[in-house]
C-alpha positions in Angstrom: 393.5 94.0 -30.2 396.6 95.7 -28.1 395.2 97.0 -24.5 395.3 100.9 -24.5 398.9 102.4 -23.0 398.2 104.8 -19.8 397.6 108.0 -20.5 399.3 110.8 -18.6 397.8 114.0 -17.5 400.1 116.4 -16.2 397.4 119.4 -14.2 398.0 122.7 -12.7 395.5 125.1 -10.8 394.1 126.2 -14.3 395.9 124.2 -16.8 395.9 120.4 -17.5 397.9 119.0 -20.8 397.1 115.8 -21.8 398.7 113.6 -24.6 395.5 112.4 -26.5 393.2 115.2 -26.7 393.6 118.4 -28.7 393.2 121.3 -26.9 390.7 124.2 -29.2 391.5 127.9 -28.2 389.4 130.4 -29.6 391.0 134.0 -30.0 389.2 137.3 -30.6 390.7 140.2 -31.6 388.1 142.7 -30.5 386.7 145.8 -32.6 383.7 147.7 -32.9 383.8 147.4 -36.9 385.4 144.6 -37.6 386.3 141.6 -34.7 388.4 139.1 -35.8 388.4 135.5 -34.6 390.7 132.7 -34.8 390.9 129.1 -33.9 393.6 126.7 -33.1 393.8 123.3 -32.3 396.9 122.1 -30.4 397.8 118.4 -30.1 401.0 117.4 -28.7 403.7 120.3 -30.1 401.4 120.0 -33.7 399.3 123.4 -34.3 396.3 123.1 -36.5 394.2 126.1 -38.4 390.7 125.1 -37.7 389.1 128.3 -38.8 389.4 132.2 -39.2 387.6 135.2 -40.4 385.9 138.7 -39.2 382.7 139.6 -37.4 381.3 142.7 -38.9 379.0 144.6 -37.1 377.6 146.9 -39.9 376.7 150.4 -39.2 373.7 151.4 -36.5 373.3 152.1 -33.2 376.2 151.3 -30.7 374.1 149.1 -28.5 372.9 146.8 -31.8 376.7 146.5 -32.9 377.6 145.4 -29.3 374.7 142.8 -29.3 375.5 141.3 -33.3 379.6 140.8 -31.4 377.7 139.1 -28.6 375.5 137.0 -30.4 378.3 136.3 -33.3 380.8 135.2 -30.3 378.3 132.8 -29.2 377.7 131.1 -32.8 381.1 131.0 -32.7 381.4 128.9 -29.6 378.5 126.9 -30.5 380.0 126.0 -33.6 383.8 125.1 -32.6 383.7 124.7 -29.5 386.7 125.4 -28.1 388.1 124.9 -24.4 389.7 128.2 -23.8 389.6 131.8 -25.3 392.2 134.5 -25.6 391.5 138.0 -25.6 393.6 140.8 -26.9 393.7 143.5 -24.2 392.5 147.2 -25.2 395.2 149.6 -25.9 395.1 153.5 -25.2 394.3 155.6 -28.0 395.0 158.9 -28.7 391.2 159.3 -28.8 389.4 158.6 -26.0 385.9 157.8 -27.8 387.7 155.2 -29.7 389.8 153.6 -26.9 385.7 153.6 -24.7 384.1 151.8 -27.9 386.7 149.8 -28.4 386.8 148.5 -24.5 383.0 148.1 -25.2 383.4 145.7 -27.8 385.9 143.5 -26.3 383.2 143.5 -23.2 380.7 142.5 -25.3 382.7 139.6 -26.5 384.3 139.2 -23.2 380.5 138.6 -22.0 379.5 135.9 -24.5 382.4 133.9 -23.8 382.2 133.7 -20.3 378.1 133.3 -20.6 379.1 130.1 -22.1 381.6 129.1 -19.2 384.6 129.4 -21.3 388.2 130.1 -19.4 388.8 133.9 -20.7 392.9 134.8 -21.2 394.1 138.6 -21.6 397.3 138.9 -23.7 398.5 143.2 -24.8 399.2 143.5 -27.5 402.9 143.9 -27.8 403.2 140.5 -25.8 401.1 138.9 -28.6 403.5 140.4 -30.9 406.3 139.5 -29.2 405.5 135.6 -29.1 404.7 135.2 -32.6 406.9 138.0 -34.3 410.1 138.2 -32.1 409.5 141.9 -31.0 406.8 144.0 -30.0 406.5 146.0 -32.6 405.6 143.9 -35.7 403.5 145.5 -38.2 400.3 144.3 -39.6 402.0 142.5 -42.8 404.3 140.9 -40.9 402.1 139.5 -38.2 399.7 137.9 -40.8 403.2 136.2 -42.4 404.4 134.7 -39.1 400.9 133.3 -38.6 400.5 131.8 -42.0 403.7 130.2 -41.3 403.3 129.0 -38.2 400.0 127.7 -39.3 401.0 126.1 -42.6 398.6 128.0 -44.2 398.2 128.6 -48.1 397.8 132.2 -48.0 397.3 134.9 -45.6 394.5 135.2 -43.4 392.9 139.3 -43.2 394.2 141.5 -40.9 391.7 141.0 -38.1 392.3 137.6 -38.4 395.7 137.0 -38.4 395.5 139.3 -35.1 392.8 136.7 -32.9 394.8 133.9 -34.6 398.0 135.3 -33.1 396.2 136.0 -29.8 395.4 131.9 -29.6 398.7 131.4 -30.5 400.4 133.7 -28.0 397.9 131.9 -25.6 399.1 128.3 -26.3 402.9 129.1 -26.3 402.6 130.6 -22.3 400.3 127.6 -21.9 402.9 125.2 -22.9 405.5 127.8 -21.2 403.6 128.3 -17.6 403.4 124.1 -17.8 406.9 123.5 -18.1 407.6 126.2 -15.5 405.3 124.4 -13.2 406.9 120.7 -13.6 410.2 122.4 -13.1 409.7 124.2 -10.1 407.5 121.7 -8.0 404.4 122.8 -8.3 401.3 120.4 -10.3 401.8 117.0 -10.5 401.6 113.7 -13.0 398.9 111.3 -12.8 398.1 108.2 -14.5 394.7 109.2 -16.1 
């Protein structure tokens, strides 16, 4: 049996990369209807689809709705368990009702992930589209094409979907981005592990 090489761990004030262990990142694309969700697995430069869909919240009172995205979020968590979330930020509407709801479900999904201690990132949405797509203003069809790419997958993943899977992705890339910014410039440092 061959002794075990040394592992290095490169770490930052709020970011650590480490060879061996894939990192999970949950994203959420927030709605009061429908909230997507999206996870990723990152190991090394190699991204992995580890699951997808929407959280629908049915019709009812606002306050029920809010509680099924909490609850939901936290299954979510439970089930995956992932080591960092990203969060598409709320966009101004033309209406005002919609833009308030819409700020209340991302809260409400906002607030389960950090009730389970999980590092929250906030991405707009034309930086999201602009990491995965190439420009800010990619459409629906042809954000759910670059993720199915990137992702390998066999076919394309809904709407909502494609939007929180973006999100994780947009988080990894300035991740990997801020890391490499960090070594460059000085600041973290590499450790033998």
């Amino acid at each position: 049996m061959r002794p075990m090489r040394a592992v290095w761990r490169w770490s930052s004030p709020g970011c650590v990369i480490s060879g061996t262990e894939p990192l999970l990142v949950l994203g959420i694309d927030p709605g009061l209807r429908m909230t997507g969700f999206g996870v990723v697995a990152q190991q090394g430069q190699a991204l992995q689809w580890i699951g997808s869909g929407t959280i629908r919240t049915g019709s009812g009172v606002t306050a029920q709705r809010l509680g099924r995205i909490f609850d939901a979020v936290c299954e979510l968590i439970d089930h995956y368990r992932p080591h960092e979330a990203a969060v598409e930020e709320v966009f101004v509407n033309v209406n005002p009702r919609s833009t308030l709801l819409l700020g209340q479900a991302r809260g409400a999904a906002i607030a389960a992930l950090a009730s389970r201690k999980l590092g929250v990132h906030e991405y707009a949405a034309m930086q999201v589209k602009q990491s995965i797509a190439g420009h800010g203003r990619a459409g629906k069809a042809q954000m759910q094409a670059m993720v199915a790419r990137l992702l390998g997958l066999a076919g394309l993943p809904s709407p909502d979907a494609a939007d929180a899977l973006a999100c994780a992705l947009c988080h990894l890339q300035a991740r990997r981005l801020g890391a490499t910014l960090s070594l460059r410039y000085g600041r973290g440092r590499l450790s033998r592990r």
